[in-house]
C-alpha positions in Angstrom: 67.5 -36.2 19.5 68.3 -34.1 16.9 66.5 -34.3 13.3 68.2 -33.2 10.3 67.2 -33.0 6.7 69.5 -31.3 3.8 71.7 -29.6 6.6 75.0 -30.3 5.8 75.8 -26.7 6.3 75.1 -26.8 10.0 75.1 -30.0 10.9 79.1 -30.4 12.1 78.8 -26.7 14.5 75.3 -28.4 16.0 77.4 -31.9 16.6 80.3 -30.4 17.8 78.6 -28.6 20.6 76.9 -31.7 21.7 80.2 -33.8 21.5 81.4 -30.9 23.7 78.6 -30.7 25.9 80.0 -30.6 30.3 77.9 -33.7 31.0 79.4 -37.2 31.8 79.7 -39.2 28.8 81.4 -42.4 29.9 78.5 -43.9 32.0 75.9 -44.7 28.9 73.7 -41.6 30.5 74.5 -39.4 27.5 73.5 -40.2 24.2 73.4 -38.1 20.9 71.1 -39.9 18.2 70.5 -37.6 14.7 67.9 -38.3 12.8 69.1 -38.0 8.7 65.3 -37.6 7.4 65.9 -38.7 3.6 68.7 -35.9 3.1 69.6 -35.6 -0.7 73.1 -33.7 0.5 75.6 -34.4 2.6 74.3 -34.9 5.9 74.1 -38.2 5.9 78.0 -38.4 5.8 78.6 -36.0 8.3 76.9 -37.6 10.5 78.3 -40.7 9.8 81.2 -39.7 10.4 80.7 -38.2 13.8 79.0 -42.0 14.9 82.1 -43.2 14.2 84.4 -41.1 15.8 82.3 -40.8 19.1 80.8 -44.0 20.5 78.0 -42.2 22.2 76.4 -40.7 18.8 74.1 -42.8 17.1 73.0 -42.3 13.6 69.7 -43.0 12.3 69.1 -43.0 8.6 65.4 -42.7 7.2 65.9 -43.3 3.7 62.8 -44.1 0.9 60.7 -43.1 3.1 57.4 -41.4 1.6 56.6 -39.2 4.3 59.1 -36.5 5.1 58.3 -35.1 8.3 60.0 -34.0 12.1 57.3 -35.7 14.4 58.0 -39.2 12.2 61.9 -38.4 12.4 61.0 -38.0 16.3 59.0 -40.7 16.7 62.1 -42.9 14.6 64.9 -41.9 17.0 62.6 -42.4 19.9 62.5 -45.9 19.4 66.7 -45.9 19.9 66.5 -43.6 23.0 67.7 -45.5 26.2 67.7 -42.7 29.0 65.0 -41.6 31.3 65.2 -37.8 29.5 65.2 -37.1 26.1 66.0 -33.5 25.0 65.6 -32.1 21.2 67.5 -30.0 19.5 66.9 -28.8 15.7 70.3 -28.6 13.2 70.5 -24.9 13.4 70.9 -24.3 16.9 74.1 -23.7 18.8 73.5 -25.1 22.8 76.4 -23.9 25.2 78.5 -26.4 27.4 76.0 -26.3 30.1 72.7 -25.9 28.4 71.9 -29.8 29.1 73.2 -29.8 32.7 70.3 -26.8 32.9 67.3 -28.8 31.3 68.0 -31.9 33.2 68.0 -30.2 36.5 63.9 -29.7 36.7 63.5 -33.3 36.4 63.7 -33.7 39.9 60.5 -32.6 40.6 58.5 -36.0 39.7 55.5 -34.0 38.1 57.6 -32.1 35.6 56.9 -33.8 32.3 58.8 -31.6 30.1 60.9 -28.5 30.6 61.9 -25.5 27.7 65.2 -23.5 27.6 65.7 -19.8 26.3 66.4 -19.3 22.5 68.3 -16.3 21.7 69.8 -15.3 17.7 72.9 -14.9 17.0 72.4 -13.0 13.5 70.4 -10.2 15.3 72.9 -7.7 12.8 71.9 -9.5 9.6 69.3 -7.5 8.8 65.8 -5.4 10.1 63.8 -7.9 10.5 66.5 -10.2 12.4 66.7 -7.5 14.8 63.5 -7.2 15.4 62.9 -11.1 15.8 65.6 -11.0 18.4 63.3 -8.5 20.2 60.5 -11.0 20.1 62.5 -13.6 21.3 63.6 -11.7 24.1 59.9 -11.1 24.8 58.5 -14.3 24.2 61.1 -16.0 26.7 62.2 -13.0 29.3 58.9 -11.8 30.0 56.3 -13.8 28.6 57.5 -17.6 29.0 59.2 -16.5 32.1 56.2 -14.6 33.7 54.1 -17.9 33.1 56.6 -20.0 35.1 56.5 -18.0 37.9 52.9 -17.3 37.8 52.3 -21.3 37.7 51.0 -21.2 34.5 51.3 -23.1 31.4 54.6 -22.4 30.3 55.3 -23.9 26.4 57.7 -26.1 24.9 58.6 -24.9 22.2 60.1 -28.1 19.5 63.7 -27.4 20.1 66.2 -26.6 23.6 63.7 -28.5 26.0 62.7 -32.2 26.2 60.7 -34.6 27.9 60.7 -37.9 29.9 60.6 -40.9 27.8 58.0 -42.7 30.1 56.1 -39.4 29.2 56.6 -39.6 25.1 55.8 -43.1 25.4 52.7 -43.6 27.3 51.5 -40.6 24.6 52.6 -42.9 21.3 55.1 -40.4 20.7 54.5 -37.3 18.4 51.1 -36.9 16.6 52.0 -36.4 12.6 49.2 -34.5 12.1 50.1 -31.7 14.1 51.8 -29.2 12.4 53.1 -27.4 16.1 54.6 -30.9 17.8 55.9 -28.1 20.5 52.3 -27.0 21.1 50.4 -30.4 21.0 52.6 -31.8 23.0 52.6 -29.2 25.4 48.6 -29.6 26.0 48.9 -33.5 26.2 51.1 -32.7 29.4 49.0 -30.3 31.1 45.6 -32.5 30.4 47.4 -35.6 31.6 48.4 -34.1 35.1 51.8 -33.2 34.1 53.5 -29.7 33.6 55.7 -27.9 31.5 58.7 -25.8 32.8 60.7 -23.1 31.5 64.4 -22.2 32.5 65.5 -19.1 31.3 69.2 -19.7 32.5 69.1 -22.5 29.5 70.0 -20.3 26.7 70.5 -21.8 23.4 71.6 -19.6 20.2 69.9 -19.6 16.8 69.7 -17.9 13.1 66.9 -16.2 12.7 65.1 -15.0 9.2 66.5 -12.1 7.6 64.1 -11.7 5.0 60.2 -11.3 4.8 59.2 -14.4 2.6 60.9 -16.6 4.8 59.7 -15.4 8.2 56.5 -15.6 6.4 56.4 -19.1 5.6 57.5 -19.5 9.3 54.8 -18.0 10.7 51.7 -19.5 8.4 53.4 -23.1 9.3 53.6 -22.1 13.0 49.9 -20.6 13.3 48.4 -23.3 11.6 49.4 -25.7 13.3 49.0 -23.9 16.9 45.3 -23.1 15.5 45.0 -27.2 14.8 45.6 -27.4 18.8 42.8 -24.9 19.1 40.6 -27.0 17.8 41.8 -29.9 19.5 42.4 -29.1 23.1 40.1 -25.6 23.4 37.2 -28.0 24.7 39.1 -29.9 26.4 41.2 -27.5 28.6 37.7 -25.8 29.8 36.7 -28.8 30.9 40.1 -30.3 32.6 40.0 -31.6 36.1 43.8 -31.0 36.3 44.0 -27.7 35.7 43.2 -24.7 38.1 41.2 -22.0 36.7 44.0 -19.5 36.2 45.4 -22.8 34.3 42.7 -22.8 31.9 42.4 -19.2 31.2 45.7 -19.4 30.4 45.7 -22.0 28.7 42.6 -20.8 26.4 44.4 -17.5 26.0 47.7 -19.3 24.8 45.7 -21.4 22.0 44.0 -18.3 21.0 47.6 -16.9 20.4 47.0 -17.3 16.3 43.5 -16.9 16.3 44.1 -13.1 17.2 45.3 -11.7 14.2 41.9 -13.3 12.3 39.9 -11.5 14.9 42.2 -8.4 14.7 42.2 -8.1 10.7 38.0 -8.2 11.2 38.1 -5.4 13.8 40.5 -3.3 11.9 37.7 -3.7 9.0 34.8 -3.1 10.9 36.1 -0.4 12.5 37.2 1.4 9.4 33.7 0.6 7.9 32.0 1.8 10.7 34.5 5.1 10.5 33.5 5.9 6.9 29.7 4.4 7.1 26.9 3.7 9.2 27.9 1.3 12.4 26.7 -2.5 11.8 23.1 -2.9 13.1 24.8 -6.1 15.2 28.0 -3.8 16.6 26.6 -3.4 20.5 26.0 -6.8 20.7 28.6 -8.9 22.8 30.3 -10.8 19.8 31.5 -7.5 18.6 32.9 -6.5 22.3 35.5 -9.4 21.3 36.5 -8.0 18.0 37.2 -4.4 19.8 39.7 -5.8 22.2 41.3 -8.0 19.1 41.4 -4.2 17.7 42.7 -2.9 20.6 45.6 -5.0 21.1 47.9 -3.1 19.2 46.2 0.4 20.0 46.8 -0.1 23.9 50.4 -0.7 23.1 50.8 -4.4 25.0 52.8 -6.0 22.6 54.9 -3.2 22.8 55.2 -2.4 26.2 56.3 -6.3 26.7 59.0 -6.2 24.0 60.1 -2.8 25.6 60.3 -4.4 29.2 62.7 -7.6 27.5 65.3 -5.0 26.4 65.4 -3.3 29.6 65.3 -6.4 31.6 68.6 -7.5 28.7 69.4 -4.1 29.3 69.9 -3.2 25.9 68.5 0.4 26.3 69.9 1.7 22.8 68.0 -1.2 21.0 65.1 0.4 22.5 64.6 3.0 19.4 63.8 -0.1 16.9 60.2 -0.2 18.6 58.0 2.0 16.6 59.8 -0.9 13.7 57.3 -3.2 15.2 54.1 -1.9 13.8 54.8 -3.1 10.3 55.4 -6.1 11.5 52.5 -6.2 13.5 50.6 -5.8 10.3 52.5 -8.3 8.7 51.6 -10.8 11.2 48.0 -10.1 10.8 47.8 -10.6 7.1 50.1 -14.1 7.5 48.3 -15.1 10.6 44.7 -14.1 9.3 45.1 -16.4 6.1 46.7 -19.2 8.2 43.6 -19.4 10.3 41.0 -19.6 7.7 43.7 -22.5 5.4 43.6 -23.9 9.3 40.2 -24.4 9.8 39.6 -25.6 6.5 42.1 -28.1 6.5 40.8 -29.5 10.1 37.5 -29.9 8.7 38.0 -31.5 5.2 41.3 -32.6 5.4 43.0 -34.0 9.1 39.4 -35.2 10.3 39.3 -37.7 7.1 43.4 -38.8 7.2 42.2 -40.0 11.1 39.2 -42.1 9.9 41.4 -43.8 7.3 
C-alpha cells in the first residue's frame, strides 16, 4: 500500500521501484495499490497511468473527502488488499529490488504479526542537519531497533518499509484515525494481542531526509505527539499485560516514554540551574525528583552519543565520526520541540480525542 497526497514529484521513482521489485508478479501474489488521498496536483494522473500500464497496480482515488488523513487512506486501500501480507510504503521512499523478498521472509514464523525494514537517506550531503539525521537513523535502526530484536524485545514499526498480516489489520478494524503515530499504536496493539513485531536490518529502504530546522521541527512535534497519545493509551495497559515478559514491559514502558523525556529533561535542566544559582527546592530529595535527575542526566552521561558513535563504527564511517559534538544542539532542539509537544499532547487527549470518541 502506498498513500500519496500532492506527490507528483516522487510518485513515478517510488512506482517504478515497485514495478521493478524481484518478486513474482504473474501469480496474483503481488499487488501495488496507491492510495491518491484528495491530491490537488498531478498524482492522480501518474498514477493512473502506471494502473494502466501494469495490471498488478491498482489505483484508489479518495476524492471529496472531508477528512484528509494516512490511517483513512490505509484503512481505504485495505479494503482492496487481497494477499495474506500487506507492506506500506510512503511516496518518498526508494525500496531496492529485494527489499520485499526481505520483509516477507519473517512471516514464517506464525506469531510474527508485523515486521520493520532499515531506513537509510539518501540526501545525507544536503545539508547539517541531513547529516546528522542520517546519524540518527543509523542509530535508531543499527543499534537501537536492532539491539531490541535480538534482545527479544519490542522492536517498532515504524509507518513505512514494514507491514503486517491482513488477518492481523483486520481483526484490529484497521488503523485508528485518532492516532497521530499509526506506526506506534499499531505497534502496541501487536504486542498486547500476543503478537510480535520484528525488525530486519538487511531490509534497507532509502529516504530524503529534512534539510532545514522548521521542517524537521514540524516532524518531530507531529511524531511526539502522537507517540505521547500511545503513552496515554497503552502505559497502563502494558504494566498490566499477560503477554508480555517483564523485560517486555520495561521495554515497552521505556519505548512510550521515548517523547515524554525531553518534558522531564527541559524541567531538570531548570531545576538544576535554579537550584545552581538559589537555594535547592524544599521537595528536591524526595523520589519524584530522583526521576528528573536521570531525565537531566541523559545527555550529561553521553548515551545518546555513545549509541550514534557505535552506528558509524558499526557502518564504519569513522570520518563521520567528527560531526558528534553537532549533536548537542540538536539535542537541545529536540527538548524545546518535544517538551511543547507533550504538554499540546496531553491537552489534546484530555479535552479533545476523549470527546471525538464519545461522539
Amino acid at each position: 500500500l502506498c498513500p500519496m497526497r500532492n506527490e507528483e514529484k516522487v510518485a513515478s521513482r517510488l512506482l517504478d521501484s515497485l514495478v521493478k521489485m524481484d518478486y513474482p508478479k504473474d501469480n496474483g501474489k503481488y499487488e501495488v495499490i496507491v492510495i491518491d488521498d484528495n491530491s490537488t496536483d498531478r498524482t492522480s494522473e501518474i498514477i493512473d497511468g502506471y494502473a494502466t500500464e501494469y495490471p498488478f497496480v491498482k489505483a484508489i482515488h479518495r476524492s471529496g473527502s472531508p477528512v484528509i488523513s494516512k490511517p483513512y487512506a490505509l484503512n481505504a486501500g485495505l479494503t482492496f488488499a487481497s494477499n495474506e501480507l500487506v507492506l506500506f510504503f510512503d511516496a518518498d521512499y526508494i525500496p531496492p529490488k529485494d527489499c520485499v523478498k526481505r520483509l516477507a521472509a519473517p512471516f514464517a514464523d506464525p506469531l510474527v504479526a508485523g515486521v520493520m525494514g532499515r531506513v537509510v537517506p539518501v540526501n545525507a550531503p544536503e545539508s547539517i542537519l541531513s547529516r546528522i539525521l542520517d546519524f540518527e537513523r543509523a542509530a535508531g535502526y543499527q543499534v537501537d531497533q536492532q539491539a531490541r530484536h535480538n534482545l527479544g524485545l519490542i522492536p517498532q514499526y515504524g509507518g513505512t518499509v514494514g507491514g503486517f498480516r491482513r488477518a492481523f489489520l483486520t481483526s484490529q478494524g484497521g488503523f485508528d484515525a485518532y492516532h497521530l503515530a499509526e506506526d506506534t499504536d499499531m505497534t502496541y496493539r501487536a504486542y498486547l494481542s500476543g503478537w510480535k513485531i520484528c525488525y530486519v536490518n538487511a531490509a534497507e529502504c532509502y529516504e530524503e531526509v529534512p534539510s532545514k530546522f522548521r521542517q524537521r521541527g514540524i516532524q518531530v512535534r507531529r511524531w511526539a505527539m502522537g507517540h505521547n497519545y500511545c503513552l496515554f493509551d497503552y502505559g497502563l495497559r502494558t504494566i498490566a499485560s499477560p503477554f508480555l515478559s517483564f523485560w517486555r514491559k520495561l521495554d515497552g514502558i521505556m519505548l512510550l516514554g521515548v517523547y515524554f523525556m525531553p518534558f522531564l529533561t527541559l524541567i531538570g535542566w531548570t531545576l538544576g540551574i535554579y537550584s545552581y544559582l538559589f537555594q535547592p527546592p524544599f521537595w528536591s530529595p524526595l523520589l519524584f525528583a530522583l526521576f528528573l535527575t536521570l531525565a537531566y542526566n541523559v545527555v550529561g552521561n553521553l548515551a545518546l552519543f555513545s549509541e550514534v558513535g557505535s552506528a558509524a563504527y558499526l557502518d564504519r564511517r569513522n570520518r563521520s565520526i567528527w560531526l558528534i559534538p553537532l549533536l548537542l544542539p540538536i539535542v537541545l532542539f529536540y527538548v524545546l520541540v518535544g517538551s511543547r509537544a507533550f504538554i499540546e499532547a496531553l491537552l489534546a487527549h484530555i479535552f479533545v480525542r476523549r470527546r471525538k470518541r464519545r461522539e
